[in-house]
N, C-alpha and C positions, 0 to 999 in steps of 0.2 A: 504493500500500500504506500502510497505517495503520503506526503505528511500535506498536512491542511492546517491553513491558518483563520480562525476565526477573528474577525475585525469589529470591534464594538467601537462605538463614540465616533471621533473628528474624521476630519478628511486626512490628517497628517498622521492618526493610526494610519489611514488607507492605505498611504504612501509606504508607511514602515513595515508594513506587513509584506510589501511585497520586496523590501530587503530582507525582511524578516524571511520569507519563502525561501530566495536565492541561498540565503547562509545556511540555511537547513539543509537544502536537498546537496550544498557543497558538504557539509558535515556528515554526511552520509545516512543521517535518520533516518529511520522507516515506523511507520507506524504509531506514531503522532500527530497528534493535534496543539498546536499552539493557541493559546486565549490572547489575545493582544487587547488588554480591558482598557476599560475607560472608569475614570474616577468621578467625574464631576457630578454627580448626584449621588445619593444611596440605591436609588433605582438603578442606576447602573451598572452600579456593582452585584446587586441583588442576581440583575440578568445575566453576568458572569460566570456566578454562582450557581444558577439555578442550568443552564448550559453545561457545565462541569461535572452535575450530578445526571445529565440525562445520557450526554455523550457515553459517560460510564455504564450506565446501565444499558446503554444500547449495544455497546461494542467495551466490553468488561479488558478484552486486549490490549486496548490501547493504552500509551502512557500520553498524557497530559500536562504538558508546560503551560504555564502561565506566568505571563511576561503583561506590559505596562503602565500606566496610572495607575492601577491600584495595587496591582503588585508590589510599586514601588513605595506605597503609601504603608500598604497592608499586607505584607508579606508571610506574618507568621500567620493569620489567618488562612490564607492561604493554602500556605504549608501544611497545617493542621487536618487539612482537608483530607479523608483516607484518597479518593479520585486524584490528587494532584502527586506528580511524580518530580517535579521542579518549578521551581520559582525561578524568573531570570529578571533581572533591574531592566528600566527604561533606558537607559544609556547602551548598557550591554547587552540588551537584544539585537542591535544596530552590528553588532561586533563576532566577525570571524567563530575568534578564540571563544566564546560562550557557547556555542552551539555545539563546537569541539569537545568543549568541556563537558559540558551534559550528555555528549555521544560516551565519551570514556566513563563517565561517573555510571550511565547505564550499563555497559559492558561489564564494569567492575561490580556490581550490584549494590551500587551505594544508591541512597536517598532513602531512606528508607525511616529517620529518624527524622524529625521536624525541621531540625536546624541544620543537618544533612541536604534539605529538600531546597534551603536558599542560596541562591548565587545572585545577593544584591550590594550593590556597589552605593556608597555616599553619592547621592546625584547631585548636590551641591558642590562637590568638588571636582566637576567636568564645567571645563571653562572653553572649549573650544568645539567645532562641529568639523569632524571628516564627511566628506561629500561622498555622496553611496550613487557612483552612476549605474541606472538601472538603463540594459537596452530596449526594455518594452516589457509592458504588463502583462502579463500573465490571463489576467480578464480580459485582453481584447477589450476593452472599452473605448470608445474615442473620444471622450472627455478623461483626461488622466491628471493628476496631482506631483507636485511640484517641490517638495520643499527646500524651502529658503532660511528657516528659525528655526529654534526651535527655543524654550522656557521660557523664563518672564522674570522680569526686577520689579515687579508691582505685587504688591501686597493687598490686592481687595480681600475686604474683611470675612468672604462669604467665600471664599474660592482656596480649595486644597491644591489647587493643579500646578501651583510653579515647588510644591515639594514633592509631588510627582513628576516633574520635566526640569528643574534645577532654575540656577539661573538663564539669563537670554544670551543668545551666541547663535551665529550669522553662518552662512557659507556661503564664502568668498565671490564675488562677480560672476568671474569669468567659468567658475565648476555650472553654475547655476544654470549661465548660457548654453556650455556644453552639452546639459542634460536636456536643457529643452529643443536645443537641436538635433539633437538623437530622438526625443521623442517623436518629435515632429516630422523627421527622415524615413520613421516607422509608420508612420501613416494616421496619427494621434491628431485627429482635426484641434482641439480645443486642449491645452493647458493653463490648469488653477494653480496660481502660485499659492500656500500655505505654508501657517506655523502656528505657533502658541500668540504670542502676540506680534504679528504683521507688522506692523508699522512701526517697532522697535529694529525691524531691519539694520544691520552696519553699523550698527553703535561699539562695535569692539571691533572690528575689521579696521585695517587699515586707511585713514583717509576718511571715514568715519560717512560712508556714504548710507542713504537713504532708499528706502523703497521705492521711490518714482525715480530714481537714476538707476536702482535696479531693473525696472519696467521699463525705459526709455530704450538703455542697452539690449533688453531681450528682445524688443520689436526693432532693434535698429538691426542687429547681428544674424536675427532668423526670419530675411526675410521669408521664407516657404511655410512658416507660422500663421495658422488662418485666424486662428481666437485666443485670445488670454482674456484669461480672466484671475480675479481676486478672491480670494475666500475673507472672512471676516478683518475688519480692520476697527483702531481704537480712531474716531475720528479728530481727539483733538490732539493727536501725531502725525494725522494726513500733514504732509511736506508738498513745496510750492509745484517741484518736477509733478509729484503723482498729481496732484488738480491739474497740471499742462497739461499732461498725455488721456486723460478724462475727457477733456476739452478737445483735443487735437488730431487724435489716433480711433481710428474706425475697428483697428482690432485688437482695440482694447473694449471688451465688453461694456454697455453701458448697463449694470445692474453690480451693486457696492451693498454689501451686509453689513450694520455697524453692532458691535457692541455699547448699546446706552442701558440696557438694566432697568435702569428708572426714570420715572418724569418729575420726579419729585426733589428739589437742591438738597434739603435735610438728609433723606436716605442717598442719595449721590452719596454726601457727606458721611454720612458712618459707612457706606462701603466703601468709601476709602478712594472713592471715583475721580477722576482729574479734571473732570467738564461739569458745567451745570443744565440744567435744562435749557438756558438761551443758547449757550455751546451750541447741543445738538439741534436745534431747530435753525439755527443760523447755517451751520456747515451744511444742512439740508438744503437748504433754498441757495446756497452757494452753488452747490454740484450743478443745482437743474439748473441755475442760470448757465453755468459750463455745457450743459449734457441735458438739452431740453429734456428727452427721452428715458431718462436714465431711471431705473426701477430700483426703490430701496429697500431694505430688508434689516429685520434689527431683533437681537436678545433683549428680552426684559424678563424681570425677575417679579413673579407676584407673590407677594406675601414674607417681605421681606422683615426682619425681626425688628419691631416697633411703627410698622407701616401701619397707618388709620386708612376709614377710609376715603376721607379727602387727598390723600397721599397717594392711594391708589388709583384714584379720580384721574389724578395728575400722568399717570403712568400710561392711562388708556388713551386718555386725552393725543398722547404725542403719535398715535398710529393716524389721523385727522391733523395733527399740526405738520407733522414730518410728511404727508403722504406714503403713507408706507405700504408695502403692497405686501410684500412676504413678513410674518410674524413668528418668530421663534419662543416659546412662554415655556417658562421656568419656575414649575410652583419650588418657592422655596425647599431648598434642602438642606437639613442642621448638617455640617460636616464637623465632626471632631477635630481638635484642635487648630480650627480658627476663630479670628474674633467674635463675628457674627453670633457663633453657639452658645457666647456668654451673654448676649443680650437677650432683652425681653421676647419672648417670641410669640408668633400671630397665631392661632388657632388652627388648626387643620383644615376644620371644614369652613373658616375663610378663604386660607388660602385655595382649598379646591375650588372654591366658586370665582375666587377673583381669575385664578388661571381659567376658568370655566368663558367668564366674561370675555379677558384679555383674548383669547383663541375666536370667539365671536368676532369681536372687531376685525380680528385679523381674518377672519372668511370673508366677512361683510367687504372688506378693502381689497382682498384677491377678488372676489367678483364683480367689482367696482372695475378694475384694471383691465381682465380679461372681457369686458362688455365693452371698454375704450378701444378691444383691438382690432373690434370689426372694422373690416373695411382697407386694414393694412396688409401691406407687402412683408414680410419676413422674412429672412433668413434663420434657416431650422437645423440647426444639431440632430443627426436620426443618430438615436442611441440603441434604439432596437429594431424589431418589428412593430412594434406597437405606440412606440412613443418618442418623442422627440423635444429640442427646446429651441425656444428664440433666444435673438441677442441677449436679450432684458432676462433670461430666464424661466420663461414660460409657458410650461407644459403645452407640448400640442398633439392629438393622438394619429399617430401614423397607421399606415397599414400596405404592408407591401415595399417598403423601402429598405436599403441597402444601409445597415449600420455604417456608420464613419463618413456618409456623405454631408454635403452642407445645402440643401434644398434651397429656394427661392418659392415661397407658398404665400397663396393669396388668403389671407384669414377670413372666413365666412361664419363663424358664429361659436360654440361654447357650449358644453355638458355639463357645466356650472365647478369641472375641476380642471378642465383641457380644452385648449383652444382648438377649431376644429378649424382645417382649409384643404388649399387644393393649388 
């Protein structure tokens, strides 16, 4: 049996899994399954867990490695697990020598003790990112992931994820270009650049450059590049380059996700945020003046610990002030030791109803945007047989077309979740 890697949480798991793949099948493993978890709620670790025990029961053979964000967070639990057969750090899943090491620790018939079962490295004390050039995805997908970061120097109060990914640390220009010239030589219509926080780009690299003269360079160097695009960014780190090339460049996707959390200054304030509510509504109405077009999309957190709910008023409010089309909602989740967990906290079943709300809005405003596109010309990403995206990001249902093309389709109306044309 080939080893298989299960990918939970971001797009930048996505990407690591499929480094994570290549060093496995070099290590010579057979008969694994890798977890590559995700930390950021307790739901998702839950899902990890609850994966780990069905795998097992399904196929009792296999051994089971479990590698990232929560691994790194939560390791002996883990461990503890009778189903898990190793633990691997978020740094060192990335890395040759680990995969090596757990082929030889199996052979020897070690793990078998808890603290036998870890192989997790200080992720604070990895200060630098080795570039992992991948020649093409394994999925065959033609929207493929990119990264650029990875960790974070930001301490929001509500967020375990930078002692899960370490500090922030860049990879270099010119690797970056490399990679998406290779991807793009493979036939990868569409590269997302990713990381943990984006817009921290090159702040320890050399020259100290910035995410939009990353972006300038990747569309200047590749040209046979049809689309880039951006995965989440912090907006009050958007840099002058990246608003140029927003403004300027047709293949750079017009659709930007930000992280804003809340509408509210006060809770900005205890989560430890760096914009206020004017921030985010200003840097909105900036873009579209750049990028009449441009579709925006954003994390909010509902029911964050001391939120009323005038506060939360405030939060919904910004899907109608920002125009936002895509909505990512976040019922709060207490994470062990962060600050957030020592504050007062909101009730359960507010927060299920606020998230309940916030998710409404956000339909109401996808079907608002998708009713605006009759009538338009699009250019369509076929990702499957069945479905496909526009520039802007959205959904249109195909049928009969050739994954990895870039169509030209006339938008003719809506099934109230995918645009429909021809």
């Amino acid at each position: 049996m080939s080893v298989d890697v299960l990918t939970f949480g971001c797009r930048l798991n996505a990407f690591e899994s499929e480094v994570i793949a290549r060093e496995v099948e070099r290590a010579g493993l057979s008969d694994t399954v890798v977890i590559n978890s995700c930390a950021v709620t307790n739901e998702a670790v839950a899902q990890a867990r609850q994966s780990i025990r069905r795998l097992k029961r399904e196929r009792p053979e296999l051994r089971i490695v479990v590698t990232g964000c929560a691994a790194q967070t939560q390791p002996e639990m883990f461990a503890e697990m009778a189903e898990v057969d190793r633990v691997v750090g978020n740094d060192d899943k990335m890395r040759s020598e680990a995969w090596r090491g757990a082929r030889a620790a199996f052979d020897a018939g070690f793990g078998v003790g808890t603290s036998e079962k870890i192989a997790v490295a200080d992720i604070m004390a990895v200060k630098e990112m080795a570039p992992h050039l991948l020649d093409g995805f394994k999925s065959g997908l033609p929207r493929v992931f990119v990264q650029v970061q990875n960790g974070c120097d930001h301490r929001c109060t509500f967020c375990i994820i930078p002692y899960g990914r370490g500090n922030s640390r860049s990879v270099p220009m010119g690797a970056v270009v490399e990679q998406v010239r290779t991807l793009a030589e493979r036939g990868h219509a569409e590269i997302v650049l990713t990381g943990v926080d984006l817009t921290s780009y090159g702040a320890d690299l050399p020259g100290t450059p910035k995410l939009g003269q990353l972006t300038k360079q990747i569309l200047r160097h590749v040209p046979e590049l049809r689309r880039l695009r951006i995965s989440s960014i912090d907006s009050i780190e958007a840099d002058r380059d990246l608003l140029d090339v927003i403004a300027s460049d047709e293949r750079l996707m017009p659709h930007l996700h930000l992280s804003l959390q809340s509408g509210d200054d006060l809770i900005l304030k205890r989560m430890k945020r760096r914009h206020s509510r004017n921030d985010a509504i200003e840097f909105c109405a900036r873009v579209r003046r750049l990028r009449p077009d441009i579709t925006l999309g954003a994390d909010i957190i509902a029911g964050f610990p001391t939120e009323t709910e005038d506060m939360f008023t405030r939060s919904q409010a910004l899907v109608d002030e920002c125009d936002l089309t895509f909505l990512h909602v976040f019922p709060y989740s207490k994470r062990p030791g962060t600050p957030a967990a020592r504050m007062p906290q909101v009730a359960g079943e507010a927060i299920k109803n606020r998230a309940r709300r916030l998710r409404a809005a956000g339909d109401a405003a996808l079907q608002k945007r998708l009713a605006s596109e009759i009538g338009a010309m699009r250019q369509v990403l076929i990702e499957s047989a069945t479905q496909g995206r526009t520039e802007h990001f959205l959904p249109v249902a195909i049928s009969g077309e050739t994954p990895g093309a870039v169509r030209a389709l006339a938008i003719n109306g809506h099934d109230g979740a995918r645009l429909t044309g021809h």
